[in-house]
VEXDREN-2710 file (C-alpha; in Angstrom, 1 decimal):
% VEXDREN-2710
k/r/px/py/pz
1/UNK/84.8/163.9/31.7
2/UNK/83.4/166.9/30.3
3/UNK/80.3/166.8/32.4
4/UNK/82.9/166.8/35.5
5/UNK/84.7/169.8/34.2
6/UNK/81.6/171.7/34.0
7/UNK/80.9/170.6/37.0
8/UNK/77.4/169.2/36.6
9/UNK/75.6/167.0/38.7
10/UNK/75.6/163.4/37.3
11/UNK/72.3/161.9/39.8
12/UNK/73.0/158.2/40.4
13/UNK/69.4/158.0/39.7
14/UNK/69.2/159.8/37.1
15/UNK/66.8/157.8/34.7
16/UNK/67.2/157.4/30.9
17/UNK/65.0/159.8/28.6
18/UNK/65.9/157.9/25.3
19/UNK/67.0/161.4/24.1
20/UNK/68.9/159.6/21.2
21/UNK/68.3/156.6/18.9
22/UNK/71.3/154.5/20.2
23/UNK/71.7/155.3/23.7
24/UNK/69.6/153.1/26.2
25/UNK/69.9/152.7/29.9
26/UNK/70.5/149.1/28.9
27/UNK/73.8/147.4/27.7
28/UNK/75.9/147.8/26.0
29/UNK/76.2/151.9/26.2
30/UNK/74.0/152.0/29.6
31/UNK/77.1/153.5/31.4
32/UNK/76.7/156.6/29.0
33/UNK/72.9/157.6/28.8
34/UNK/73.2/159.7/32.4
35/UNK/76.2/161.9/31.2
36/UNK/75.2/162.3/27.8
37/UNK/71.2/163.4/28.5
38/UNK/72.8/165.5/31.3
39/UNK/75.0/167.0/28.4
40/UNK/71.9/167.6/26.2
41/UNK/70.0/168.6/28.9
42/UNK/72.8/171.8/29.7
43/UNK/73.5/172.5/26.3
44/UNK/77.1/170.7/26.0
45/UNK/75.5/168.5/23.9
46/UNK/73.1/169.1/20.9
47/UNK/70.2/166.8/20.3
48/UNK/69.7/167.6/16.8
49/UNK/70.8/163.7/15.5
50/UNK/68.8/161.1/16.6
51/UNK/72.0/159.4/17.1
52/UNK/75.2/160.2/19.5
53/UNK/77.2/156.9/18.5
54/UNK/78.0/156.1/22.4
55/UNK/80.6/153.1/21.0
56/UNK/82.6/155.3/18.7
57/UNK/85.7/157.3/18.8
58/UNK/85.6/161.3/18.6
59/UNK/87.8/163.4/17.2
60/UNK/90.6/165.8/18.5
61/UNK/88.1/168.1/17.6
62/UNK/85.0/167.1/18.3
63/UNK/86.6/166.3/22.3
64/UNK/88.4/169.8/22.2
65/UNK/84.7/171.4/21.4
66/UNK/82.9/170.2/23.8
67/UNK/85.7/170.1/26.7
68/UNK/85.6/174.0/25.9
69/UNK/81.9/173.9/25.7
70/UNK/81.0/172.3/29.3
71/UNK/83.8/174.5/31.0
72/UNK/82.1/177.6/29.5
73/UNK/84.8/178.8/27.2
74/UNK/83.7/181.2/24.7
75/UNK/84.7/180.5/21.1
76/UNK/85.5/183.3/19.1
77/UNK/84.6/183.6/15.5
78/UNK/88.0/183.3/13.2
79/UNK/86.9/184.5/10.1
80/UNK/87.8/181.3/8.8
81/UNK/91.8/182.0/9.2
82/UNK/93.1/178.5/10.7
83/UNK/96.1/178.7/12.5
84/UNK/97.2/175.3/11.2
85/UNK/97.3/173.7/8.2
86/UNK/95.2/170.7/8.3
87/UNK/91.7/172.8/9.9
88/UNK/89.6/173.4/7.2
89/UNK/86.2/173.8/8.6
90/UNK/84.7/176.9/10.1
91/UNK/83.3/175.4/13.7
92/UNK/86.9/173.3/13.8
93/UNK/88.8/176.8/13.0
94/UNK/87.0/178.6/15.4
95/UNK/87.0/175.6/18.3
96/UNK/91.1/175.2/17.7
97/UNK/91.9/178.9/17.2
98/UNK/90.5/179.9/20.5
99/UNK/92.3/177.1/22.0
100/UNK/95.4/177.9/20.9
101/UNK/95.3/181.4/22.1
102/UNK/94.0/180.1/25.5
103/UNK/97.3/177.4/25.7
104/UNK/94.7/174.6/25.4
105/UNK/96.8/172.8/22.8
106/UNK/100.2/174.0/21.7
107/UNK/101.7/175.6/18.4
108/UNK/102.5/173.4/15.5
109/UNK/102.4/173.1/12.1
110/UNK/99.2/170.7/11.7
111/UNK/96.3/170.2/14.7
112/UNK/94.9/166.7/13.1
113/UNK/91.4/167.5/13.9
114/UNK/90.0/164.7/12.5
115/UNK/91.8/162.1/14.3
116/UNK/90.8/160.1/16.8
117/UNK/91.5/161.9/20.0
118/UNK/93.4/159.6/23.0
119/UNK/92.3/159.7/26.5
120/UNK/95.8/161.0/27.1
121/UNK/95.0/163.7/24.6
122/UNK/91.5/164.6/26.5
123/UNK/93.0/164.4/29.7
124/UNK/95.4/167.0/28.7
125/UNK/93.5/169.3/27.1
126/UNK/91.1/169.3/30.3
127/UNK/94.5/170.1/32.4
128/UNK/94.8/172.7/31.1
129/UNK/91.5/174.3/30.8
130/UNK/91.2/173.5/34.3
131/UNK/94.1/175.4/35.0
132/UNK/93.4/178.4/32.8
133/UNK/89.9/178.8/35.0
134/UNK/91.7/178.7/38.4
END
């Protein structure tokens, strides 16, 4: 989805680089290796783990980041001053922060960061960034 909102070309024959330990152009992740090189290859996506973990969830966070990060929102630095209670760490503060003053996500007491986000979630975060670029 993220590659999408950036608007970057997926190539239907786009041919796996192995850019990551566990993420083939074979099953059982083969439907992921053409976004998720293309994501390296722009910068969405950082290749300094030999793994990506195509098969597990991501975080509220983690999708919010890089949602941000492929539509070319700037995050600005926080000084480590969460607007919620529950985001503790500097990259999440700054990622969440920015969002909130952008009406990515809305106002409330905790922003869960580390809990699995829902497609619903994702969807709705890249709503409204989509609508915040127009």
């Amino acid at each position: 989805m993220a590659m999408k909102l950036g608007k970057f070309d997926l190539p239907n024959d786009y041919i796996c680089q192995k850019v990551f330990l566990d993420v083939s152009s074979t099953k059982p992740n083969s439907w992921a290796c053409r976004a998720i090189e293309v994501g390296v290859s722009n910068g969405i996506v950082s290749s300094l783990n030999k793994t990506f973990r195509p098969e597990s969830f991501i975080t509220r966070a983690e999708a919010l980041a890089i949602l941000m990060k492929a539509s070319g929102i700037t995050v600005a630095d926080s000084n480590g001053l969460s607007q919620f209670g529950d985001v503790k760490e500097n990259w999440q503060i700054n990622v969440v922060n920015t969002a909130l003053s952008k009406g990515f996500i809305d106002a409330t007491n905790n922003f869960y960061p580390n809990k699995n986000a829902t497609r619903g979630e994702i969807f709705n975060m890249a709503v409204r960034i989509l609508k915040y670029k127009t």
